[in-house]
N, C-alpha and C positions, 0 to 999 in steps of 0.2 A: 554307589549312590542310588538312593530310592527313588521311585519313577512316581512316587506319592506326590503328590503337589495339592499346598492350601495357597489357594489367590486371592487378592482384593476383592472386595465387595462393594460395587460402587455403582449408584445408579440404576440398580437392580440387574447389576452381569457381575458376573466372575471376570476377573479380569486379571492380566498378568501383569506386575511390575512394569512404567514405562521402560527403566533402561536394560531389563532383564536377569537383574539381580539376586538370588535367591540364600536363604541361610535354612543351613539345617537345624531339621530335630529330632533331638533325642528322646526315646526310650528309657525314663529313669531307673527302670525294672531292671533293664540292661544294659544300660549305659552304650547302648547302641544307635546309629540314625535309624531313623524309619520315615523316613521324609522330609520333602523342603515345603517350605513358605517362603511368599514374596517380600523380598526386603528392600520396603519402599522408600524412595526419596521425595525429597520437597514437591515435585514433578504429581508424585501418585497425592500425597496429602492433598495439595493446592485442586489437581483435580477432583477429589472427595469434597472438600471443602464447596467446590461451585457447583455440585451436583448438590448438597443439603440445601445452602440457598437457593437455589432454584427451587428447589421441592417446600421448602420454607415459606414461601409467600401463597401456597397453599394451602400446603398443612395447617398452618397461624390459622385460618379461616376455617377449619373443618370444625364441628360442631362434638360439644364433650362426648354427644351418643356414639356419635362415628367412632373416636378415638377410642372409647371405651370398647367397642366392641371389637374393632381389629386386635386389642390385646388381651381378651377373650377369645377369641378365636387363636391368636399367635398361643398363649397356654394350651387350649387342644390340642393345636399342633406338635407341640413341646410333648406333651405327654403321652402323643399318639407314635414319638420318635424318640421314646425318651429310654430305649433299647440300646439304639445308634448313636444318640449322646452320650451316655455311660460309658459304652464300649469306646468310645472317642477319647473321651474325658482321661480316662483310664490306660489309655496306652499313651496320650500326650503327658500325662502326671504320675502314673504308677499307682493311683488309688486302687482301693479294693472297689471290687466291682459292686457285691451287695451292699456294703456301707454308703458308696456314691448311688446306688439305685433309690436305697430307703430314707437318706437321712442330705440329701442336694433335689433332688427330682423335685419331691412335694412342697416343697419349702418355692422353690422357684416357680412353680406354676401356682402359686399361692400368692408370692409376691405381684405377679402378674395377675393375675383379679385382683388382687389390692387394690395397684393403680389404678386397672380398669374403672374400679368403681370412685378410687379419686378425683376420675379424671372429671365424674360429674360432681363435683364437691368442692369447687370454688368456693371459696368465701370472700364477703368484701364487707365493711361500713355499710348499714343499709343507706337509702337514698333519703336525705335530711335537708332541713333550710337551717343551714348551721350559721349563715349570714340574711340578713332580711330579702328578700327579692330574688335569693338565690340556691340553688339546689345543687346539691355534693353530691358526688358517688363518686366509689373504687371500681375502677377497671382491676382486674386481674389477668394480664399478656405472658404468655410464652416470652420467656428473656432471649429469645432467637437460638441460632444455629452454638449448638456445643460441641465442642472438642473433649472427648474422654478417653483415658486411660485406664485401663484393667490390671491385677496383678496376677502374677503364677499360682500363686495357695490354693484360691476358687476361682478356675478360670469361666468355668459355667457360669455359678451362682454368680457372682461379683459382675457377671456382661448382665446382668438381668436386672441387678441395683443402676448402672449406670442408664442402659436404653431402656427401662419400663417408668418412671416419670417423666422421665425426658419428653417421650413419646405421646403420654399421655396429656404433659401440659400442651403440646402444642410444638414444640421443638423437634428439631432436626439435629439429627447427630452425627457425628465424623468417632467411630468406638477404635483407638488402637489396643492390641491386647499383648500382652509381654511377651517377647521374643521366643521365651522358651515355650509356651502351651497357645499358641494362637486357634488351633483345631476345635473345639467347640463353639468358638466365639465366628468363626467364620460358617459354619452352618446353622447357626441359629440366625444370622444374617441372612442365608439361605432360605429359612422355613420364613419367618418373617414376613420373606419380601413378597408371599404366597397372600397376604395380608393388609399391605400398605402400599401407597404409590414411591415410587422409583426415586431414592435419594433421600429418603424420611431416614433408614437406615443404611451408615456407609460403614466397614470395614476396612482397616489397612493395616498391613502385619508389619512389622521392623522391628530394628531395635532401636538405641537409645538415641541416633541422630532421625528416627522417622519422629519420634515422641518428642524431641527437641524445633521438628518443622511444625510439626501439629500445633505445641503452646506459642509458637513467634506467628502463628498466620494469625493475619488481620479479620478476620472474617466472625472467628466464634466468639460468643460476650461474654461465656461459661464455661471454665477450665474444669473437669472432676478428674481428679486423681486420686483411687486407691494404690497405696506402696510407700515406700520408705522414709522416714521425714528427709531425711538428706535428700531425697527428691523433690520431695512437696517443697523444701525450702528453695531449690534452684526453679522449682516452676512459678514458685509465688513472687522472686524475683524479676522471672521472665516477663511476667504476666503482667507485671507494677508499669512496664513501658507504656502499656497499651490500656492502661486500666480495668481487665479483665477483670470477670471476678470469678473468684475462685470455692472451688468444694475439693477439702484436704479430706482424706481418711486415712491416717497414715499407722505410727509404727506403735505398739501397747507394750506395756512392761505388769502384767495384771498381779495384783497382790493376791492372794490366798490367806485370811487370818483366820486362826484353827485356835479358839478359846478352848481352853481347859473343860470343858461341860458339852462343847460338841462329842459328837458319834464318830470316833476315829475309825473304825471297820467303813462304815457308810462313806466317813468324807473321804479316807484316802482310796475308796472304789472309784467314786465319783472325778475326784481328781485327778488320779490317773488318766479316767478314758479323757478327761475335758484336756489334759496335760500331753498327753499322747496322740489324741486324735490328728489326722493327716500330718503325723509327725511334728505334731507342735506347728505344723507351720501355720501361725491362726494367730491375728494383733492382739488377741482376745485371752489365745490360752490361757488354763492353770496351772503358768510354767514358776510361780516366785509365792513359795508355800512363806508364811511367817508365822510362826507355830506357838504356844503359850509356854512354860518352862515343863508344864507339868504332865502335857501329853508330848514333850518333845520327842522326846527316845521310841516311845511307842508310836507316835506318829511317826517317826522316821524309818522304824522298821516294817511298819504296814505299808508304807507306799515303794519302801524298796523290796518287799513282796508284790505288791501288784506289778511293781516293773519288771520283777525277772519272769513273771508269768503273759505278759505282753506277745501277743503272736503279731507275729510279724510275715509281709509276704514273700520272704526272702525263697522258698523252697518251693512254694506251689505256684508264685504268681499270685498278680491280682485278681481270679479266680475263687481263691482260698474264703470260705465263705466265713471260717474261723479268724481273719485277720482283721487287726487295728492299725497294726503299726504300716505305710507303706513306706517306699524309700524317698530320702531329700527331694527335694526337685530338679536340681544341678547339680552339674557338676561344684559351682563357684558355689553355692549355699551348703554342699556337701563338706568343702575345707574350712570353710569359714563354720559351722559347728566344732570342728574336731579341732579345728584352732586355740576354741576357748580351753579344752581340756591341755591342750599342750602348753598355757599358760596358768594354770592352774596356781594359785599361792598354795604353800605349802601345811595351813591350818583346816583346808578345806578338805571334806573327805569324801570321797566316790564309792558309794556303796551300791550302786546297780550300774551298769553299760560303762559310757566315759570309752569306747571304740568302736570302729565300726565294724559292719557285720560281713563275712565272705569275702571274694573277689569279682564279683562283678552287680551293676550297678552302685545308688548312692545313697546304700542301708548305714545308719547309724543305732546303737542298740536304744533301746529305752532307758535312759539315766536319771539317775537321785544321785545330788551333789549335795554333801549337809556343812553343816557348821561356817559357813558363809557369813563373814562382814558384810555392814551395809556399803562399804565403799568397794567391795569386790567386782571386778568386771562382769562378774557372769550376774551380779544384781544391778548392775547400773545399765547395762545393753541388752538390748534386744537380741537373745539369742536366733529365733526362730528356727529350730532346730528338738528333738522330743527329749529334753531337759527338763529337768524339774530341779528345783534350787529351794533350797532350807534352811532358814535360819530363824535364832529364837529370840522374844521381845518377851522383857521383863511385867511390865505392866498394859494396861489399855493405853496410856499414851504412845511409849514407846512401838507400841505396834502399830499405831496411825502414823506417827513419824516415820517410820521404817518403810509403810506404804505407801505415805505421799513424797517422799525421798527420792525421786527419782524424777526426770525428764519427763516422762510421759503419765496420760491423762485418762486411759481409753476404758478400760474397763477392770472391775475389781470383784470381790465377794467375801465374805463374812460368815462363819461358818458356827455357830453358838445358839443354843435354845436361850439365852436371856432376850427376849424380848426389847427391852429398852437400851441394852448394851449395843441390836444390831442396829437399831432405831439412831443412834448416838451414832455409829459407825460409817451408815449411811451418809447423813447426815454432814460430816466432816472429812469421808475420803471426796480426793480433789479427782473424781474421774464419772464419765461421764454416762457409765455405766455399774451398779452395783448389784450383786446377785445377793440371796441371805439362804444358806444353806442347799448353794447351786449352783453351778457356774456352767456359762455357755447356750445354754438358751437364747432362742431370739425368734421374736415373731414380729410380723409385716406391719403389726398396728404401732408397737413401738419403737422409737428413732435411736438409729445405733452412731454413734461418734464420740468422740474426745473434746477432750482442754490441753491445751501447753503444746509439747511438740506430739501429740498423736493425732493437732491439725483443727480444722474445724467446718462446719457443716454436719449437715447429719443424711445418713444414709435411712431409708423404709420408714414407714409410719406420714403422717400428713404434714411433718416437719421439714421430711427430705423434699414429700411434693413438694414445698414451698419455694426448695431454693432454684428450683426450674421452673419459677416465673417472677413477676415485676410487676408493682404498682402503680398507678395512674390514677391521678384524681381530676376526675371531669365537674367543672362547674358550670350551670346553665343557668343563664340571668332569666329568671318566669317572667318578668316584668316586660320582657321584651318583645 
């Protein structure tokens, strides 16, 4: 047993489980513990919980400069420690260490001035006599004390989508982060609280019965959940009691259409790394290639070249400044990949990976799966796992069918020099992100979310601000 321990963050202390509870974690690299965290019950929530409100009836009062600049300063911090997150990040997940240095770091201390600067960029109705005698205006309030949730994929980044508008509207937050990687998220809590008053940011690690006391307490008005729709769907029930309301970001199924007149060298480089990157594990991936008749073959042999050339960090460690590929996250996300290949129909063909890698840790190879029906499970599910899936669409309709065919809503891309073909594609896929000759980008000004079961609300951008506050219309009789 490791003598590591990550504790509660509540109130501005570390703090231990009340009933002294603890679950390990692993080491994906190795598939070995290297520490526990506190596995909280209703007991640590509820006390998280009355440390935000409390801190809540001040924070609500602080002033947009205040907020703004404590999350200015919290980004310095971040980047002045952002050595000791990596290295954290990295042995809680198994990422490579340079790819999480270059391409998480900046992105996150970016999103963090964003807000900063959101936080002074309330909007409202200017002030009008939209009745005779009488004068309107929009209050714009903090929606109170939030309860959030985090996922494993980006345990860093995704703590910084949930507590950086939060914080900035004016709310108070209770962050739980998923069982398997809580270690980043509990020292940015850490750095933070060098920044804000005692209980603005709370912390509490567990697993699925801490994250089931978080969404039943009566206290937060605002449930956010990044992770799995079959989650989002049991928290949006939860939530319905008490009338909460809720910010889903849940599971993607992202299309890939490769027109005949795109750059097959260029696209399948690109989608590889978009399709591969932290092992697919990403709502977003370019894991469901839909290919034209005409570059199919050649398309499918280019990307099952980039995938047998995929370094992986199975031999050096996260380290390996040449690697993309790391391993699964878990154990349970490690079977549940290799499951899909063990049900395999038998028309489908596996021309890269389709096993996993060595014996130890929860490496699976970089796979291209081709000739796939639209009713095949590995195109109807969320894999999340470094799978790529291929299949071929006769016409432009049939290829929009093929990609709005599915549950999920989150994000798509379009791969073709015609112009008004991506224009058209745009246009008609049902998702609530579309790239045109890109996939996977994202920046802080623009708002990332879905339609259908990939949930709703929007995370970054002045969208997300929005849904961590509430409107109020104040009217003043002048007459009076």
């Amino acid at each position: 047993m490791s003598d590591r321990v990550f504790r509660n963050f509540i109130n501005g202390e570390s703090v231990d489980s009340a009933d002294g509870h603890m679950m390990d974690l692993v080491n994906p690299t190795t598939g070995e513990v290297y520490a526990q965290a506190a596995n909280s019950s209703a007991v640590d929530v509820d006390r998280a919980f009355a440390a935000a409100a409390t801190a809540f009836e001040g924070w609500k009062n602080s002033t947009p400069a205040e907020r703004s600049l404590a999350l200015l300063k919290i980004a310095d911090s971040i980047e002045e420690h952002a050595d000791e997150l990596v290295a954290l990040e990295s042995e809680n997940t198994g990422k490579p260490i340079a790819l999480t240095m270059s391409e998480e770091i900046p992105p996150m201390v970016d999103q963090l001035r964003f807000f900063a600067g959101a936080a002074r960029q309330l909007e409202g109705r200017a002030a009008a006599e939209y009745m005779a005698g009488h004068t309107s205006m929009i209050r714009r309030e903090p929606v109170g004390v939030v309860g959030q949730v985090s996922p494993w994929n980006y345990p860093m980044m995704m703590a910084v989508w949930k507590y950086a508008p939060a914080i900035a509207a004016g709310c108070t937050t209770v962050l739980k982060p998923s069982d398997t990687t809580p270690a980043t998220t509990v020292r940015m809590a850490e750095i933070a609280a060098e920044h804000l008053p005692p209980g603005v940011f709370n912390v509490v690690t567990g697993d699925r019965d801490t994250g089931r006391a978080l969404v039943d307490h009566p206290t937060p008005r605002l449930i956010s959940i990044t992770g799995s729709t079959r989650a989002g769907m049991q928290i949006a029930e939860a939530a319905s009691t008490d009338l909460k309301r809720l910010h889903l970001e849940l599971g993607g199924k992202a299309p890939v259409i490769v027109f005949d007149d795109a750059d097959i060298a260029a696209a399948a480089e690109a989608i590889a790394i978009a399709g591969y990157f932290n092992a697919g594990q990403d709502c977003t991936a370019a894991t469901r290639v839909i290919a034209a008749p005409g570059v199919y073959d050649d398309f499918v042999a280019a990307l099952t070249e980039q995938a047998l050339a995929v370094a992986t960090t199975y031999e050096n460690g996260p380290s390996d400044e040449d690697a993309l590929l790391p391993p699964v996250n878990n154990v349970n996300q490690y079977e549940r990949v290799l499951g899909f290949f063990d049900r395999l129909p038998d028309h489908a063909r596996v021309t890269a990976g389709g096993e996993k890698i060595g014996d130890h840790g929860y490496y699976v190879k970089a796979s291209v799966v081709a000739d796939l029906k639209q009713d095949d499970e590995m195109i109807q599910s969320e894999i999340f796992g470094p799978v790529i899936t291929v299949q071929k669409f006769a016409d432009e309709a049939e290829a929009l069918r093929y990609a709005n065919g599915v549950d999920y809503g989150l994000a798509s891309s379009v791969w073709t020099k015609d112009f008004g073909r991506a224009m058209r594609m745009a246009k008609s896929l049902d998702f609530g992100c579309v790239w045109i000759n890109t996939h996977i980008p994202l920046v802080a000004e623009m708002p990332h979310g879905g339609f259908k079961h990939s949930g709703y609300g929007k995370d970054l951008s002045m969208y997300g601000f929005d849904d961590y506050t509430r409107i109020k219309h104040v009217m003043a009789n002048i007459d009076s």
